[in-house]
Structures are given as C-alpha cells and as structure tokens.
Residue frames relative to the residue before (quaternion, step in Angstrom):
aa qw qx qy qz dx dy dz
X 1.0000 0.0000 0.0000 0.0000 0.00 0.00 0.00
X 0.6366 0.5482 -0.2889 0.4591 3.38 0.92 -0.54
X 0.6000 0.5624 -0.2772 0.4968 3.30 0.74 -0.91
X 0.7059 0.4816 -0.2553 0.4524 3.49 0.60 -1.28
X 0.5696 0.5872 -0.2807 0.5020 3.94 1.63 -0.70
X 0.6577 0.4193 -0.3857 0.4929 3.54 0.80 -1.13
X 0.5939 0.5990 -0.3664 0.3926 3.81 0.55 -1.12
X 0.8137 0.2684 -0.2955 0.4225 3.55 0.34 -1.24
X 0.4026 0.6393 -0.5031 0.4196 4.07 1.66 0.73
X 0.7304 0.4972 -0.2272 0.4094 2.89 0.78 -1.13
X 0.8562 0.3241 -0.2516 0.3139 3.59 0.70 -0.60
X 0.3673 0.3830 -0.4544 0.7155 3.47 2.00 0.69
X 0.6136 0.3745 -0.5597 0.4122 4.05 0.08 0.41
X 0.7641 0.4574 -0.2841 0.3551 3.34 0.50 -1.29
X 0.5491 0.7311 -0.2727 0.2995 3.16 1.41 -0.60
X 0.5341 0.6692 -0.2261 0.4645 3.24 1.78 -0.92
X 0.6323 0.4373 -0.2142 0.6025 4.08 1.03 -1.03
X 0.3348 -0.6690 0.6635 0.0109 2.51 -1.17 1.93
X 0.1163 -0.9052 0.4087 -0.0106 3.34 -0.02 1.71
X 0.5987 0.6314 -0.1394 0.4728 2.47 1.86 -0.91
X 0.4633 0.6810 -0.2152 0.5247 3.94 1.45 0.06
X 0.5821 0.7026 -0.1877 0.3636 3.00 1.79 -1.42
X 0.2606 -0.6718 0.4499 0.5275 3.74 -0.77 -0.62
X 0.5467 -0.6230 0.3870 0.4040 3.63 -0.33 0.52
X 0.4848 0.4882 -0.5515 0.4716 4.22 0.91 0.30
X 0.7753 0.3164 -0.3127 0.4484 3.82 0.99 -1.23
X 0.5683 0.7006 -0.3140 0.2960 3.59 0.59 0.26
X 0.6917 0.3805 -0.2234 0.5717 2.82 1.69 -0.59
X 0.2920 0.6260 -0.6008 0.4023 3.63 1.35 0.40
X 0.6874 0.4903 -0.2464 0.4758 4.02 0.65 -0.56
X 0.6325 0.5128 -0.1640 0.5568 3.68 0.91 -0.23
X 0.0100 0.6325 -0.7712 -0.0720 3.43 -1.38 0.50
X 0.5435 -0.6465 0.4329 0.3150 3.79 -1.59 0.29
X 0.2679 -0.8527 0.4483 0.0137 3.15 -1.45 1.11
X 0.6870 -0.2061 0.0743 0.6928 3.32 2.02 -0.35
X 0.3439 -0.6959 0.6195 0.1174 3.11 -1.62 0.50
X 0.0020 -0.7893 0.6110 0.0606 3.80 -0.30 0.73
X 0.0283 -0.8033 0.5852 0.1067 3.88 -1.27 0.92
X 0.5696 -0.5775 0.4990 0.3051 2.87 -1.59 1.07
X 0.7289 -0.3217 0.2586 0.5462 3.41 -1.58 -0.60
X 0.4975 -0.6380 0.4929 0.3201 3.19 -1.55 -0.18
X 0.3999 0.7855 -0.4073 0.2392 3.44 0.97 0.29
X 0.7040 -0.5069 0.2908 0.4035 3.97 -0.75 0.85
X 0.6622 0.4861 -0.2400 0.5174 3.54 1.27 -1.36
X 0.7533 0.5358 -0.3466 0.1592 3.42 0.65 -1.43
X 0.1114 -0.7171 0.6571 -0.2037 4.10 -1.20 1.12
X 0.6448 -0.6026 0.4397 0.1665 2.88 -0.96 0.65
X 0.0435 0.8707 -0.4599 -0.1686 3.63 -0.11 0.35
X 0.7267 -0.0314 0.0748 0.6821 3.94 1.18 -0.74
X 0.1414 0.7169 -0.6544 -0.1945 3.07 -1.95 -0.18
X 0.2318 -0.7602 0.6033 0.0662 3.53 -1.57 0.21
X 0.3324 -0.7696 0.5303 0.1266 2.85 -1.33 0.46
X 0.4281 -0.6357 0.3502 0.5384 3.80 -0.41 0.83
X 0.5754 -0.5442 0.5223 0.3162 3.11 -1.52 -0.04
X 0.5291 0.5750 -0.1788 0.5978 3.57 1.89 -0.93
X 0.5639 -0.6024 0.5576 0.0910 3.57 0.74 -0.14
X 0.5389 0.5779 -0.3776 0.4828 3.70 1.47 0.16
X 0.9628 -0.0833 0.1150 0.2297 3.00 0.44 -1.36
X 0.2682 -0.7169 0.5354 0.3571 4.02 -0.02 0.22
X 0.0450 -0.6504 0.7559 0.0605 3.51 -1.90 0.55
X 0.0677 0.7305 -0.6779 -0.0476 2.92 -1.57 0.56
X 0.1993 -0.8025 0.5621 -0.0176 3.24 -1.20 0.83
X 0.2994 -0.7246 0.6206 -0.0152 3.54 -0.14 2.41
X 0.5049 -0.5581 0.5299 0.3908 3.33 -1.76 0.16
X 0.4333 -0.7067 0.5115 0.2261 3.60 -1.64 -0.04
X 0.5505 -0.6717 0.2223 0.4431 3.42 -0.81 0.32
X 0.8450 0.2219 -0.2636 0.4089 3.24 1.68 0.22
X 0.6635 -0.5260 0.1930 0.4959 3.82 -0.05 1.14
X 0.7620 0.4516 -0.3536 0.3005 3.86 0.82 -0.65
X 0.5151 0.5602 -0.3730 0.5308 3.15 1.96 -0.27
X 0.0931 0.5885 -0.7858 -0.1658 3.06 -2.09 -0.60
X 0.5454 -0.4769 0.6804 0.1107 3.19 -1.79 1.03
X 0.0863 0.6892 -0.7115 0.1067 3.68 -0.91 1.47
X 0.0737 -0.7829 0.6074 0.1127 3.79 -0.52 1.10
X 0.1430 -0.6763 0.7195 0.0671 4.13 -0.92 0.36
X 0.1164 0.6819 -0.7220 0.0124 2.97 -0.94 1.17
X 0.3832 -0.6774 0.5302 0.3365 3.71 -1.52 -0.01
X 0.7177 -0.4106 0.4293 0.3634 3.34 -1.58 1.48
X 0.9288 0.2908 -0.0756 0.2169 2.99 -1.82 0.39
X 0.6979 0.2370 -0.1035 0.6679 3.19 0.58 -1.18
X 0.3061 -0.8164 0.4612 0.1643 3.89 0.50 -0.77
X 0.4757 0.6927 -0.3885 0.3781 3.14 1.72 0.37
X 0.3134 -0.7628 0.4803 0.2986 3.87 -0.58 1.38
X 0.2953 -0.7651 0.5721 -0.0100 2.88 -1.97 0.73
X 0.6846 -0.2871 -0.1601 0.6505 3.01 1.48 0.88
X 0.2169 -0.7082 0.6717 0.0123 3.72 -1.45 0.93
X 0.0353 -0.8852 0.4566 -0.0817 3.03 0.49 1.55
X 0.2380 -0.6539 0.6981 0.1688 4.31 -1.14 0.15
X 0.2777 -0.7948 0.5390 -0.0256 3.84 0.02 1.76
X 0.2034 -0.7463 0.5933 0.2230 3.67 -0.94 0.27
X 0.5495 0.7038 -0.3471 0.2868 2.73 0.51 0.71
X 0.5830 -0.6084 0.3413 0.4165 3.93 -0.38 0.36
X 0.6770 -0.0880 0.2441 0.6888 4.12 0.79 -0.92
X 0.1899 -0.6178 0.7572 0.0949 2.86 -1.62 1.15
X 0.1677 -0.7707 0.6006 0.1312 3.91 -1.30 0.37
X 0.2885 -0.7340 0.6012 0.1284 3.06 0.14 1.48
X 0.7529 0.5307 -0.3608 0.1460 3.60 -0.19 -0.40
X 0.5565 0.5427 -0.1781 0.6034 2.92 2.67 -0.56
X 0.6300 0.5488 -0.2479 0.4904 3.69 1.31 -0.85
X 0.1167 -0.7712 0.6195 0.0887 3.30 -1.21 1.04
X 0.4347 -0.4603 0.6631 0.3992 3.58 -1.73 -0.07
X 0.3415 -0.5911 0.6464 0.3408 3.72 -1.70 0.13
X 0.5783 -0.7444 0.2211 0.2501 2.99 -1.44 0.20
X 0.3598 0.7147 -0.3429 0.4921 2.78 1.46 0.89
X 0.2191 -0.7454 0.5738 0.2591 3.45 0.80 -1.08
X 0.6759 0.4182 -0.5006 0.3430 2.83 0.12 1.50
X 0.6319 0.2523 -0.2985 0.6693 3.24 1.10 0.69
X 0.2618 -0.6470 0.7159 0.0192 3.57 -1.94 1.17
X 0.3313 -0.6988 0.6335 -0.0255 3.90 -0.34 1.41
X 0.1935 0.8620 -0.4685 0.0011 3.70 -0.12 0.79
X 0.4178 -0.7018 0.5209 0.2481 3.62 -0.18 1.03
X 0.2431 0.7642 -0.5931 -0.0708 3.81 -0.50 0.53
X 0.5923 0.2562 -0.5244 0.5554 4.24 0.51 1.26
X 0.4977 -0.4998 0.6335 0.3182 3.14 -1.79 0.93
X 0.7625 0.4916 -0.3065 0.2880 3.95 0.08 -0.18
X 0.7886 0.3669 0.0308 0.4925 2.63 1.27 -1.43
X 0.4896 -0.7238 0.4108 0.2602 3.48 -1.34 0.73
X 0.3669 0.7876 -0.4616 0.1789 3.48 0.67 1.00
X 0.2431 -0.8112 0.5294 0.0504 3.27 -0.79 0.72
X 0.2922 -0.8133 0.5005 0.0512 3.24 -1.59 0.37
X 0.0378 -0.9451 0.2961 0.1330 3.94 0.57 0.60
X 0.0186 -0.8921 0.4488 -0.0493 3.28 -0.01 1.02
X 0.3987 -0.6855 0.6069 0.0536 3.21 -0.35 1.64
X 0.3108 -0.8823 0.3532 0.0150 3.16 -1.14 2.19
X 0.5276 0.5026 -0.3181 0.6065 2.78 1.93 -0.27
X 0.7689 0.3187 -0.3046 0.4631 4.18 0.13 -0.31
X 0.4336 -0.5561 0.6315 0.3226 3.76 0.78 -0.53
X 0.6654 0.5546 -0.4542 0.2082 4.02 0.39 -0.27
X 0.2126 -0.8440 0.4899 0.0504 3.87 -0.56 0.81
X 0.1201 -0.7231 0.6704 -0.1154 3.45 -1.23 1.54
X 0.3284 -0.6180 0.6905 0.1831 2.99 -1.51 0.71
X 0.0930 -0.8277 0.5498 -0.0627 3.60 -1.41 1.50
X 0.4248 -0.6733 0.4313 0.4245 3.25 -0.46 0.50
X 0.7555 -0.4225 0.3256 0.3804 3.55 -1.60 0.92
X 0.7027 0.5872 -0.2356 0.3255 4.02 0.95 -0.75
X 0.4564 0.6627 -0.2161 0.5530 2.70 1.99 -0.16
X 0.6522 0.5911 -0.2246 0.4182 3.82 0.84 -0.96
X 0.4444 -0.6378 0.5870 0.2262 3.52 -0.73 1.18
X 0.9101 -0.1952 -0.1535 0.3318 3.70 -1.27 1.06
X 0.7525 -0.3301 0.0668 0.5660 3.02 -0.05 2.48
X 0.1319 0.6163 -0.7762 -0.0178 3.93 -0.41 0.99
X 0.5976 0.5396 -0.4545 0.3809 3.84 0.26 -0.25
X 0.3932 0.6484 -0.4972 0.4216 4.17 1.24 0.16
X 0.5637 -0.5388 0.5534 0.2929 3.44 -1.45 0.76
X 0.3955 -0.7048 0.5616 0.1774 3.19 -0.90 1.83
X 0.1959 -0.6403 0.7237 0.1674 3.81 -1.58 0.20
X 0.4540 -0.5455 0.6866 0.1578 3.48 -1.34 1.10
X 0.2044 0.6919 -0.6902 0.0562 3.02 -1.45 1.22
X 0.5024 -0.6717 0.3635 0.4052 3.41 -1.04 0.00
X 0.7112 -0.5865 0.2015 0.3312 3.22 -1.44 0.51
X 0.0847 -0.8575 0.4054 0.3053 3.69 -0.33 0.13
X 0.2749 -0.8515 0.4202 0.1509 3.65 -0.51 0.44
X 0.4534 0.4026 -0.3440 0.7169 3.78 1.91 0.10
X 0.0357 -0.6829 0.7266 -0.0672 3.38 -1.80 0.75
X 0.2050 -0.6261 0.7254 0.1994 3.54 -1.50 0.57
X 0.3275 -0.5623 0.7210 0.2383 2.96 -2.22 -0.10
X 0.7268 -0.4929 0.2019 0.4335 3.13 -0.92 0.38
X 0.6856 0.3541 -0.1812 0.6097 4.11 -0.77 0.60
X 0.3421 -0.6253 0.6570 0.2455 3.87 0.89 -0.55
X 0.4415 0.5814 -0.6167 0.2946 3.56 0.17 0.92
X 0.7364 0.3044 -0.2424 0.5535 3.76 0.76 -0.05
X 0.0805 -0.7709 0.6309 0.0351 3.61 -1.09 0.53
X 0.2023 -0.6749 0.7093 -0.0218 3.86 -0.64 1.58
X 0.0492 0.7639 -0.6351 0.1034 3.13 -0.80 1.30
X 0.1551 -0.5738 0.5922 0.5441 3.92 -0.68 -0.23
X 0.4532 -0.6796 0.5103 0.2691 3.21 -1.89 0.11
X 0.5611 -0.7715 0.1852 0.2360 3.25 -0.54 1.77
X 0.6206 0.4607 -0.3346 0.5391 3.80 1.16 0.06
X 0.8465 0.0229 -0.1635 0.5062 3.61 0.83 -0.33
X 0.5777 -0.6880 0.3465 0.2700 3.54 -0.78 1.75
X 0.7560 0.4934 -0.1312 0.4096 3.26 0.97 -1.22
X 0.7597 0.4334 -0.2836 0.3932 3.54 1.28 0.39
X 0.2599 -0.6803 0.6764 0.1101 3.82 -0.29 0.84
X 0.3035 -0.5460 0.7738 -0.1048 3.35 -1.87 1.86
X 0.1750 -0.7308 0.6532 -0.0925 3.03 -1.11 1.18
X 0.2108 0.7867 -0.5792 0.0348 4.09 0.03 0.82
X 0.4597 -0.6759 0.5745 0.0432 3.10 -1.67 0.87
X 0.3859 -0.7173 0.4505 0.3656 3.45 -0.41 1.02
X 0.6391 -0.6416 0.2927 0.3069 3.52 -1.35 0.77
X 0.6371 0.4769 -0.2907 0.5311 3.63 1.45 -0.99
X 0.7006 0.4456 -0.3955 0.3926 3.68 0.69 -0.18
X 0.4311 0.4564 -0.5361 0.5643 4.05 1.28 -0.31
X 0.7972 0.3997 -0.4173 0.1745 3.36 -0.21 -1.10
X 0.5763 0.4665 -0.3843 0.5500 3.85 1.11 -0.43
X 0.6813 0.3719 -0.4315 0.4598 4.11 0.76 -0.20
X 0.7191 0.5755 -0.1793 0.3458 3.56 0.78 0.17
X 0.6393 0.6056 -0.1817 0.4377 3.02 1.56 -1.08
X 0.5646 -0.5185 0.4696 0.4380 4.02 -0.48 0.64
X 0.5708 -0.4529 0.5956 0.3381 3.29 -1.57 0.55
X 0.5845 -0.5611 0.5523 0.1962 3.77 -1.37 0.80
X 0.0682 0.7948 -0.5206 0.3045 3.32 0.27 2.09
X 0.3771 -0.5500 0.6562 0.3532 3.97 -0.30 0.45
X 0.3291 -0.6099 0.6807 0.2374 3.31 -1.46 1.00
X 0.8803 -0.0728 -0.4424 0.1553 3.67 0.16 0.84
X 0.1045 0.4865 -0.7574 0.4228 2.64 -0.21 2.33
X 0.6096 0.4737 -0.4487 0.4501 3.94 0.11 0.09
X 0.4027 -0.7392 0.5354 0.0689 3.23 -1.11 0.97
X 0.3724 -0.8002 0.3696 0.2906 3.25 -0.05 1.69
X 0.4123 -0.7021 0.5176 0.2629 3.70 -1.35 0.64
X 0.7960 -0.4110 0.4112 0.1682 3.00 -1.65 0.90
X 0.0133 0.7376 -0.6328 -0.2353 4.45 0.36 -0.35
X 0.1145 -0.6430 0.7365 0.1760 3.66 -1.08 0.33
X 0.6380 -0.6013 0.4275 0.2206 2.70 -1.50 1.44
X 0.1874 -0.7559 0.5735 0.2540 3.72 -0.55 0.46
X 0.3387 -0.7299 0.5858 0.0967 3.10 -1.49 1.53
X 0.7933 0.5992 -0.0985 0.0443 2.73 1.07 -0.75
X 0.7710 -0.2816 0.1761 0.5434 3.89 0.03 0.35
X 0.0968 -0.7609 0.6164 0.1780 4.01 -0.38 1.09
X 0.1464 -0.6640 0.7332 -0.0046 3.39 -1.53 1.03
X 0.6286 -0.5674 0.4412 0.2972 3.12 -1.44 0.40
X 0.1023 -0.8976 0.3573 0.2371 3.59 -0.11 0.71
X 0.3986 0.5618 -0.6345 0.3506 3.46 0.76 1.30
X 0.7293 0.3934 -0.2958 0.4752 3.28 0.96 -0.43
X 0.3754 -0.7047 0.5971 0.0774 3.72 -1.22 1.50
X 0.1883 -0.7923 0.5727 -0.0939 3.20 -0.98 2.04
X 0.1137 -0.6860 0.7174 0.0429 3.32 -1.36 1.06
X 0.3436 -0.7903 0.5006 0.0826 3.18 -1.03 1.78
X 0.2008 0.7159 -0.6470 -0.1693 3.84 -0.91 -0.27
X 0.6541 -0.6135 0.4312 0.0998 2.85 -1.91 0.23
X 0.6128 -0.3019 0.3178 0.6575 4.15 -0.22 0.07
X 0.8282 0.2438 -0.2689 0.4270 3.38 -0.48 -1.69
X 0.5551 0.5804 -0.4773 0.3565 3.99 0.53 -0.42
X 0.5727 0.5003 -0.3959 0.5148 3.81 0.72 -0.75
X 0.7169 0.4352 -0.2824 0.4658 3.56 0.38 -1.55
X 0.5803 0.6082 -0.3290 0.4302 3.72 0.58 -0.09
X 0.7882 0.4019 0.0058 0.4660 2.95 1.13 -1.49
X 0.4650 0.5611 -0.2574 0.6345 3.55 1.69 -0.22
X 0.7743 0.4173 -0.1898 0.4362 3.74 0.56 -1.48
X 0.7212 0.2686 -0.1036 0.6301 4.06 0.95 -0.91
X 0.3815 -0.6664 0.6045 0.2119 3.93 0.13 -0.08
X 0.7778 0.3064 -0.2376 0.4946 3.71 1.03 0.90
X 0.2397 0.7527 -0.5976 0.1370 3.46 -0.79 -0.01
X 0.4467 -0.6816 0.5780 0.0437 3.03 -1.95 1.34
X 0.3045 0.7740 -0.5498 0.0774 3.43 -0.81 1.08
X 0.7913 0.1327 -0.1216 0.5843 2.88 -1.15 1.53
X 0.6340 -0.4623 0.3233 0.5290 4.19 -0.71 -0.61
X 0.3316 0.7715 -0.3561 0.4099 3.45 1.27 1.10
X 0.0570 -0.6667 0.7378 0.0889 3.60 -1.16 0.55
X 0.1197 -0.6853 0.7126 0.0910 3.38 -0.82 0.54
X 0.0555 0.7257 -0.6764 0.1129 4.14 -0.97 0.46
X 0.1696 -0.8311 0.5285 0.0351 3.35 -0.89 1.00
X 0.0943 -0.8404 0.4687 -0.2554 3.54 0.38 1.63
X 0.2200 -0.7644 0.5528 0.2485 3.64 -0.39 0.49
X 0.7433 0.6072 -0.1245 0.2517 3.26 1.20 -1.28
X 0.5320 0.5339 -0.0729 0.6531 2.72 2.02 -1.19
X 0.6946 0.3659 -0.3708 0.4962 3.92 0.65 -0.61
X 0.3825 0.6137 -0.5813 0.3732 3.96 0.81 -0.05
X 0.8282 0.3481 -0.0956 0.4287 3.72 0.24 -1.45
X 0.4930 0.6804 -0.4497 0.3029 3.95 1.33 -0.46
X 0.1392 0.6263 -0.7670 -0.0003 3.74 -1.09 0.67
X 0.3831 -0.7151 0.5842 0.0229 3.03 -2.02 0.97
X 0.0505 0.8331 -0.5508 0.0057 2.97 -0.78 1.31
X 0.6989 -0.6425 0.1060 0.2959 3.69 -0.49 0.91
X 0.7868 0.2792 -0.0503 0.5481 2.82 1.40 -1.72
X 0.7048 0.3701 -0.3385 0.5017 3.59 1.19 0.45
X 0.5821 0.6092 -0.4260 0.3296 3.75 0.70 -0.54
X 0.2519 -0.8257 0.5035 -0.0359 3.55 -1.23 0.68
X 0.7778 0.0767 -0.0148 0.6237 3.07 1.46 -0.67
X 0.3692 -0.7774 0.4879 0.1458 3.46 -0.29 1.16
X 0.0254 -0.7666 0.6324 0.1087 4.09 0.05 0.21
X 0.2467 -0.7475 0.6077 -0.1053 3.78 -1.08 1.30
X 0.2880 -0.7135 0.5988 0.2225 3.70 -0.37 0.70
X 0.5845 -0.4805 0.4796 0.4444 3.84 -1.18 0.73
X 0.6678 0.3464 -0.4345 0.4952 4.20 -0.14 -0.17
X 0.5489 0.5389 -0.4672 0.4360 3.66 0.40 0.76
X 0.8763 0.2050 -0.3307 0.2842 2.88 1.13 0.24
X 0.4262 0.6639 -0.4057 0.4616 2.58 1.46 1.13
X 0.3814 0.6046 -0.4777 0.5107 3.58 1.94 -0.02
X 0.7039 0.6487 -0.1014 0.2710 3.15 0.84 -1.56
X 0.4338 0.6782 -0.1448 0.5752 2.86 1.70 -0.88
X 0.8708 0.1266 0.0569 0.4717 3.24 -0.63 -2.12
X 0.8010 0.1996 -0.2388 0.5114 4.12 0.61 -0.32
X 0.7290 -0.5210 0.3797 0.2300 3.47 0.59 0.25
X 0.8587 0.0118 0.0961 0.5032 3.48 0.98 -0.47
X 0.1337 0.7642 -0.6308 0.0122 4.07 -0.61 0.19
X 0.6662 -0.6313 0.2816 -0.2799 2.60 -1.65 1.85
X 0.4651 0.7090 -0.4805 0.2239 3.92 0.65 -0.12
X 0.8854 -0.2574 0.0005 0.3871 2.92 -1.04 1.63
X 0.8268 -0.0602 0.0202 0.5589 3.89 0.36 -0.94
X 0.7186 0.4459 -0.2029 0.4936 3.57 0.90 -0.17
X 0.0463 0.7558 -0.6518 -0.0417 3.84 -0.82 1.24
X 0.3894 -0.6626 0.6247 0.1381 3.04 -1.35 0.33
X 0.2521 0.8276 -0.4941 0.0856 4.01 -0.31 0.38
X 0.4754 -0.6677 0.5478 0.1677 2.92 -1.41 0.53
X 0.5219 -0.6937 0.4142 0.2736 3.34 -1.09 1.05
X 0.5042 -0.5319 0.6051 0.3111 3.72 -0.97 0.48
C-alpha cells in the first residue's frame, strides 16, 4: 500500500514539469531505458508519428511502407509494451493526431485524409479493418479536422515515459522510464533485513571479466548466426555489423539497444574469442 502512495506522489509531482518544453538530450538526463520497439525492416521504412491513447491504453505508431498506398500502423499496449496488432493499412496516410482509441479498448478510429473526415476501424483484438462513416467516431469525428504536423516524441501521462524515434535508426522507437519511478517498480517490498532469510552464494564458475567493462556473451551457433545474416538478437540487444555505422557507435549501458560491430569483429571473434571498444566486449563462450 505504501508503495502504491509513493507512486501516485510521484506522478501528480512529476506531472507538474513541463518536460515536454524541454529538449529531449536534457530530458533524458532524468530517464533511464526501458525498451526498444522496430518498425519494418524495409529500405523505405521510418518512422512517421506517434500517439498516445488519450484512455491511457495504448501507443500507435505509424512507419512508412514500401509502397505509397500502404502504411505500417503498429499498436502496442502502455506500460507493459506488449504489441497488439502490427498492421500493413491500405491506405495512403494515417493521422494519428485526428484518430482516436474508444474507450473501451477495443476499437482504433483512424483518420486516413488530412481534409477529410474519413475513418478507418480496426478491431484490436482481430486485426480486421472497415471503413465508417465519421458518425461512428467517439468525440464528434464529424468536427472540422485541423492540419498539424507530425510528432514523433510522446508522453504518458505525468511524463513518466518518453517515445522517442531513435536518432541513428529511422525505423526504431526508444521507450525511457523516468529514473525515480523504475526504482519504486523494482525495489523489494519493505522487509526488515532481519526477517529476510540469508541467501545461499553460488560459487561462481564462471569466466572473470573486468568489471568496468560491460560484456555481451554469445554462443558457437550465435557467432555462426551472426557471420551468416549480419544481425542477431541477444538478450534486449541488436547486434548489426556495419562498418560505416560502427565508425561513430559509442556504448552506453543503460540506454544503448543496438550494438553496431565493424566486419573485423568477426574475425577477433572468430580467432581470440572476444573484441573490445573502450567499455563494451563482446565474447564468445568457451
């Protein structure tokens, strides 16, 4: 119960700071990362807008497609961040800024002309889409629309989350989490340390590393994965092997997502087992 008190301080405190005014480099001094969500993987695909329900349910975003009549509409669900439908629209432009969620959550009202009052209904639990007439739309879709521009940074309610795309790849959306609020979702339940039952240490077998430097293990078949496709997922990792892109890569712990490797990494990898830049190794298990 307490816990659930400090939270609801923090989010009628935080709620007060016009973070959003901020520039988004000093804003995330307050923030640590919480997820990475990617669009398609196609040459065209970028990021084009996002929103946030208004209900508090859900986030959309809508990437380009590989062909002008489509569009890429992604629904994912506040909080938890788990998607609920990744949909390929026929449709020319969706305007997230005109398109609501009901309040239920189960339906997604999508505006797809900047002029016009047309809509699109897309049923969140099947993925199935209809066109409806504006009278259909939860608060007055038949109101003169206003042209705005797209936005591509979002709050949640209070400004405890920031949706951002992520500035080196178009197609990916950063998700950060304000630092005082991980720490109250994380922290052990308020236990006298002695009432806790001391733990057990297991002996550690395992490999000693240096512990200023932060290590991302793989395995035989990971390398051979990662040699054969020029990518691979570990753990809340992308790994991508880019020469061009690894000239400019720096690694930071509590925000980085995707790790970018020049093509001679894997041949360190290969023949010694491991490669190195400045705070970050990569190695292979024994």
């Amino acid at each position: 119960m307490q816990r659930f008190l400090i939270i609801g301080f923090l989010l009628a405190l935080f709620g007060l700071q016009p973070l959003s005014a901020q520039p988004l480099e000093e804003v995330l001094d307050d923030y640590r990362f919480e997820k990475r969500i990617k669009g398609p993987t196609h040459k065209r695909s970028q990021l084009l807008e996002v929103k946030v329900d208004q209900h508090n349910n859900y986030l959309a975003m809508t990437f380009a497609a590989t062909s002008y009549r489509y569009i890429h509409l992604y629904i994912y669900r506040l909080y938890t961040w788990e998607s609920v439908q990744e949909l390929r629209v026929k449709a020319k432009r969706i305007e997230l800024y005109n398109s609501v969620f009901d309040v239920d959550g189960k339906f997604f009202y999508a505006n797809t002309d900047v002029y016009k009052n047309e809509y699109k209904k897309i049923d969140l639990k099947t993925g199935d889409i209809s066109e409806v007439p504006c009278q259909e739309v939860p608060g007055n879709g038949c109101r003169p629309l206003e042209v705005r521009q797209y936005e591509t940074t979002a709050y949640t309610v209070g400004e405890n989350y920031v949706i951002f795309q992520d500035e080196k790849f178009e197609n990916y959306v950063r998700i950060f989490v304000r630092k005082e609020l991980y720490k109250i979702q994380n922290e052990e339940d308020d236990v006298p340390d002695f009432l806790k039952e001391p733990e057990e240490e297991e002996p550690d077998t395992g490999p000693k590393v240096d512990p200023t430097i932060f290590t991302i293990w793989l395995d035989d078949k990971n390398l051979s994965d990662l040699k054969e496709y020029g990518y691979l997922k570990v753990s809340e990792f992308d790994i991508l092997i880019n020469n061009s892109l690894a000239k400019t890569f720096e690694f930071e712990k509590h925000s980085t997502s995707t790790i970018v490797l020049p093509e001679k990494a894997l041949d360190s990898l290969q023949n010694q087992g491991a490669w190195i830049i400045e705070n970050l190794r990569v190695a292979v298990k024994e």
